[in-house]
C-alpha positions as CSV (number, residue, x, y, z in Angstrom):
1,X,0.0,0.0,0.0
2,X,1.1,3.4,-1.3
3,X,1.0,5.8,1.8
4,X,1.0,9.8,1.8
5,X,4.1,9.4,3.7
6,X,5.8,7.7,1.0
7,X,4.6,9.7,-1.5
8,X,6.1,13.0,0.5
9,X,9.4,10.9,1.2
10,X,9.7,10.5,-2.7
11,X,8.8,13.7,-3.3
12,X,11.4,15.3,-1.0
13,X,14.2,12.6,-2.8
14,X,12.9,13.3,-6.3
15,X,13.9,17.3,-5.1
16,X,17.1,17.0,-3.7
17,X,18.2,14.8,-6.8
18,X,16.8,17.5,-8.9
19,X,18.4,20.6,-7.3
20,X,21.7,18.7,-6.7
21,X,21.6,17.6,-11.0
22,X,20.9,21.5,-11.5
23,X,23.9,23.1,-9.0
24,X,26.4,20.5,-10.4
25,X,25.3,20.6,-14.1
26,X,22.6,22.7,-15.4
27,X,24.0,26.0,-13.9
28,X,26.1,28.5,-15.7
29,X,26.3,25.3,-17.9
30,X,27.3,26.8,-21.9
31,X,23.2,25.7,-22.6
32,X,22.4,27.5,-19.1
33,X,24.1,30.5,-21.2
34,X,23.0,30.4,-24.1
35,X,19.3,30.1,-22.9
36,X,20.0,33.3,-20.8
37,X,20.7,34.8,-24.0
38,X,17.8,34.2,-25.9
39,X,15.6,34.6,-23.4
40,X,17.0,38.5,-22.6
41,X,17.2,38.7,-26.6
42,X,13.7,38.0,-27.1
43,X,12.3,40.7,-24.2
44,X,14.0,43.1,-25.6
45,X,13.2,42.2,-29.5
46,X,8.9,42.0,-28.6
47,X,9.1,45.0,-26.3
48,X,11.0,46.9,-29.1
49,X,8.2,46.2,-31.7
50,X,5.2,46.1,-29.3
51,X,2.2,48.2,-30.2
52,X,2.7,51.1,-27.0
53,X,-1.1,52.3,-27.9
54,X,-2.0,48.4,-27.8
55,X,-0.1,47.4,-24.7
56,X,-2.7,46.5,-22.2
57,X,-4.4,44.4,-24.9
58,X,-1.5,42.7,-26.5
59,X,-0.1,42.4,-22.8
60,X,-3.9,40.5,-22.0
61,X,-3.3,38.6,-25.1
62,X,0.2,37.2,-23.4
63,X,-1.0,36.8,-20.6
64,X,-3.8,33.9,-21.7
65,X,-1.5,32.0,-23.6
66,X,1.5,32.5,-20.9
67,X,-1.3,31.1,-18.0
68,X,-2.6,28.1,-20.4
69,X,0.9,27.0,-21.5
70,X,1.7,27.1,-18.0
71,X,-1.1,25.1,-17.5
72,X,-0.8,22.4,-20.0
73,X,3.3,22.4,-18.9
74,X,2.4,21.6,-15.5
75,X,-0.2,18.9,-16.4
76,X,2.7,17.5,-19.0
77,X,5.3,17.3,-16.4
78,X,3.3,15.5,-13.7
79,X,2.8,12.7,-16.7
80,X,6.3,13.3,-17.8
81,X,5.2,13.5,-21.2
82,X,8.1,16.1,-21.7
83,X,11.3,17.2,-19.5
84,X,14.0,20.1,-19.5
85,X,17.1,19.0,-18.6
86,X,18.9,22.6,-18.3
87,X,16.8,24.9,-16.6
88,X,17.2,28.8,-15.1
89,X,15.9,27.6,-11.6
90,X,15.6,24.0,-9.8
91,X,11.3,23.8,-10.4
92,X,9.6,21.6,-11.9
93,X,8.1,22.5,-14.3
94,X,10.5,24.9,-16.0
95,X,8.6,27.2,-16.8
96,X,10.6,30.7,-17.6
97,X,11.8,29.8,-21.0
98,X,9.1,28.5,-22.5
99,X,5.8,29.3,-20.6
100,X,6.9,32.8,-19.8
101,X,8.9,33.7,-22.6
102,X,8.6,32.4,-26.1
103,X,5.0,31.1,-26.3
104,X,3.5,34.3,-24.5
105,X,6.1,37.0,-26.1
106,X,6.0,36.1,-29.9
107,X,2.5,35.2,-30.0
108,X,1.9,38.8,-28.9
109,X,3.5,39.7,-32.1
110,X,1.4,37.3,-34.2
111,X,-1.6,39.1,-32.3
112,X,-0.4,42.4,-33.0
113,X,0.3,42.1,-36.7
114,X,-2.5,40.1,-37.9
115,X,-5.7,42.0,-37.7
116,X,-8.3,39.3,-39.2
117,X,-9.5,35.8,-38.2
118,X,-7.8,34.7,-41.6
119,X,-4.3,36.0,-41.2
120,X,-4.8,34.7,-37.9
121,X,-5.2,31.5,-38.1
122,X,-2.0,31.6,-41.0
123,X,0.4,33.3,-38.8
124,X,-1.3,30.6,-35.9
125,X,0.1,28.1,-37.9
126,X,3.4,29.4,-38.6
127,X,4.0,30.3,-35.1
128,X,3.1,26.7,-33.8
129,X,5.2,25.1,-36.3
130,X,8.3,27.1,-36.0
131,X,7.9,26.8,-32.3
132,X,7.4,22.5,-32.3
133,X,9.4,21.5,-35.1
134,X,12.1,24.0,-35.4
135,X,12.5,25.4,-31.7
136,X,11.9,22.2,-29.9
137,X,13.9,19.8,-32.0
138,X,17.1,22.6,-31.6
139,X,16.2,22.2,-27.6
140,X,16.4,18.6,-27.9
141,X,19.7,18.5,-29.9
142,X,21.5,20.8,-27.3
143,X,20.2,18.3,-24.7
144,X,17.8,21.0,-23.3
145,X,14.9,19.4,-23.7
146,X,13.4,15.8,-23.7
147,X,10.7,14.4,-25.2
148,X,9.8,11.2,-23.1
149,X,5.4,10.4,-24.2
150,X,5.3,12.7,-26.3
151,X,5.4,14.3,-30.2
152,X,6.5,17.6,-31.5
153,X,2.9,17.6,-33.7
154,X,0.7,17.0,-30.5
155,X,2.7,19.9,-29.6
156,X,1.6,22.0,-32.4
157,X,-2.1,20.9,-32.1
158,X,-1.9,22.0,-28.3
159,X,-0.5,25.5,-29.0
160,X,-2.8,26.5,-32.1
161,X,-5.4,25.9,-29.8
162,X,-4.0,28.0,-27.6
163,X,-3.3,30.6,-29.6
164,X,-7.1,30.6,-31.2
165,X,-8.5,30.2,-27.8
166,X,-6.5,33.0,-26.3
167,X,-7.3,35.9,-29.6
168,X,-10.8,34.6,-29.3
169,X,-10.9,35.0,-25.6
170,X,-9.6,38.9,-26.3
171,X,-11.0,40.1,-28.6
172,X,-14.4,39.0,-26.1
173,X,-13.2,40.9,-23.6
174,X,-12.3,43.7,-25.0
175,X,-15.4,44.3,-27.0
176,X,-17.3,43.5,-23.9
177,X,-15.2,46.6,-22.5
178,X,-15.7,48.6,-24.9
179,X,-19.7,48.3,-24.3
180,X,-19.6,48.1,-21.1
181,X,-17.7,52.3,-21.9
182,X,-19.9,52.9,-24.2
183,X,-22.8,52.8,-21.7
184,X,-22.0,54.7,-19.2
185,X,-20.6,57.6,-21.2
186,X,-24.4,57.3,-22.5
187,X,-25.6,57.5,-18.9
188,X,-22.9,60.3,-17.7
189,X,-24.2,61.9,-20.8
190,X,-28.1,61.8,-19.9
191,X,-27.0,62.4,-16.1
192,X,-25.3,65.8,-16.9
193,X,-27.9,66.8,-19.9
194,X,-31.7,65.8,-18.1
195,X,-33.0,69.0,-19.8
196,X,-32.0,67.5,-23.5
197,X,-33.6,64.2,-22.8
198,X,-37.4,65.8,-22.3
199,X,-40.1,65.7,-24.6
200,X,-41.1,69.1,-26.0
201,X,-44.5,70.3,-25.1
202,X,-46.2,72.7,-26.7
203,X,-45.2,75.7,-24.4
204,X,-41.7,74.6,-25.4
205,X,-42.6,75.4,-29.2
């Protein structure tokens, strides 16, 4: 019989392998590095082009796909479907370079430039491919990454779902918003103007 106790003890082994693996070979490692790199690369590339008059949108944007990748991640790494095996902190899962930087930060550029459901769902694609068959596999040759039950095109199916789920989910709230604006300035207006709003009578005309 499996107890909670033994579960914890595992746990608490599982940890001290994992954080002992990432202070005698993951850190400062040349792919500890090199990830460093891209990831301070790719802030500053999005945050260079990002829309300033569109931030809190695009930013909403990111934020959906950043909280649903984390999501899926976690559920991925409790099944061990996938693995990093160089990471910028000793958590499981890892998500900083992935969850928090590239899906989230170049989907909000897909977002940004692509202003119909059409080019959308084009630039959806090329983002998800680029991202499980070019990004990943480079991960995996580096020994960054491992795939253990697992396949780069499940991959892609999970993050163009994503991606449509998160634009849909946006472009919901923001027209709700935008509603939600445009009737109260109606009521302000009406509050303010009570004389306008009456019906003429004839000692009016």
């Amino acid at each position: 019989m499996v107890t909670p106790e033994m579960l914890y003890q595992s746990r608490v082994a599982t940890q001290s392998l994992s954080y002992t693996h990432w202070i005698t070979e993951e850190l400062f490692s040349v792919q500890w590095w090199g990830l460093l790199t891209f990831v301070v690369l790719t802030y500053f590339i999005v945050f260079k082009l990002i829309d300033k008059r569109r931030f809190t949108e695009i930013l909403l944007f990111g934020s959906l796909v950043a909280v649903t990748v984390g999501v899926v991640d976690t559920i991925a790494s409790s099944f061990v479907l996938w693995s990093f095996t160089v990471r910028f902190f000793p958590i499981e899962p890892s998500v900083f370079l992935y969850d928090l930087t590239l899906a989230p930060l170049y989907y909000m550029l897909v977002y940004q430039y692509t202003s119909s459901w059409k080019q959308y769902f084009i630039w959806n694609t090329v983002a998800a491919g680029l991202m499980s068959f070019v990004f990943l596999p480079v991960l995996t040759f580096f020994k960054i990454y491992q795939i253990h039950n697992w396949s780069y095109f499940n991959n892609f199916l999970v993050l163009f779902v994503i991606g449509a789920i998160a634009r849909f989910t946006t472009i919901l709230v923001i027209s709700m918003e935008h509603r939600r604006r445009e009737n109260y300035e109606a009521t302000s207006f009406v509050a303010a103007h009570p004389a306008m709003m009456k019906p003429m009578t004839e000692t009016d005309e």
